[in-house]
C-alpha positions, 0 to 999 in steps of 0.5 A: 500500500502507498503512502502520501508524501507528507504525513506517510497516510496509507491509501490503496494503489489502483492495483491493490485487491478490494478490501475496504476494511483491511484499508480502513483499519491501516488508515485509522491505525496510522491516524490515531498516532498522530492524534493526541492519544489519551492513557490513564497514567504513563505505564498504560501508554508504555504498554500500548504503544511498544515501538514510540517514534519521535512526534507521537503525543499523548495525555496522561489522565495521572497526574493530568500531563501532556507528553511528547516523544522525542527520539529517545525518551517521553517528555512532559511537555505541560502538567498540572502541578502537584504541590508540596509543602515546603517544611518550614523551619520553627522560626518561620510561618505562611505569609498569605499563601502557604509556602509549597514548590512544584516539579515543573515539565521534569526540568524545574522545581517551581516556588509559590507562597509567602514566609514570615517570621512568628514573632513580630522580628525581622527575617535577618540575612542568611536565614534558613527558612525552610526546605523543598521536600526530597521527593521533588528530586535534588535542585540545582544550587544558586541565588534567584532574585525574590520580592521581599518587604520594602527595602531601602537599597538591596534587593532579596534573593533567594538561595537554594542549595543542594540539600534543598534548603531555601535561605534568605540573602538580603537586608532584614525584612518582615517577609518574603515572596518564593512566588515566580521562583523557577530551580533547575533540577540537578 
């Protein structure tokens, strides 16, 4: 059986043997891997596709994410974010929205939320506030600017470290902002 030129779409020749379902079958077969195919969870989709070519797309159901297959693995390409809370040191608390990070796309651990201490004091230079749970996986070490309270000539950042601790660099201030923070994974 022929294919088209672009896309590969199989079609019967004008000397194939009549067999309308034998060549409905192969242009469906060869259609619905170049549609975005839904599976309930990655290993479902492992076990129904077993030769994967690079451009098959697919939506896994769990944890509700949207893979691409590239020339030698599946890529999360968008997914809903679960989010972890960030075990906060005894020192410090929530600030608005409670302090949790995100695995993003497989490439980043993501920040969210606000921290405060529980006295009425100000967060000092070098504070340990906290640190990103294990199981998100280990991030990359560095400094990552942050909003903090006002401050009058030194920006806050934000440093996080191999050991996953998140740690405050900047003049004192009475809280902190980890929202829009993006960490590569290591």
């Amino acid at each position: 059986m022929p294919t088209t030129a672009i896309g590969g779409a199989p079609y019967p020749a004008p000397d194939d043997a009549d067999n309308v379902p034998a060549d409905m079958q192969a242009l469906a077969e060869w259609a619905s891997t170049r549609v975005i195919m839904r599976f309930a969870d990655a290993a479902a989709r492992n076990a129904a596709i077993t030769a994967p070519v690079k451009g098959m797309v697919a939506w896994l159901d769990t944890p509700g994410a949207l893979t691409i297959r590239t020339a030698t693995a599946w890529r999360t390409i968008w997914s809903d974010l679960a989010w972890s809370d960030i075990a906060l040191q005894s020192a410090y608390e929530a600030y608005g929205t409670v302090p949790a990070a995100a695995v993003e796309n497989g490439l980043f651990i993501v920040l969210k939320g606000g921290v405060q201490r529980t006295t009425d004091a100000q967060i000092a230079t070098d504070a340990i506030l906290g640190y990103i749970p294990s199981s998100l996986g280990t991030p990359l070490s560095g400094d990552y600017p942050i909003a903090t309270q006002w401050t009058n000539d030194v920006a806050g950042r934000l440093y996080v470290g191999a050991d996953r601790r998140v740690q405050y660099i900047g003049a004192n201030t009475k809280w902190v902002s980890l929202n829009g923070v993006r960490v590569p994974l290591a």
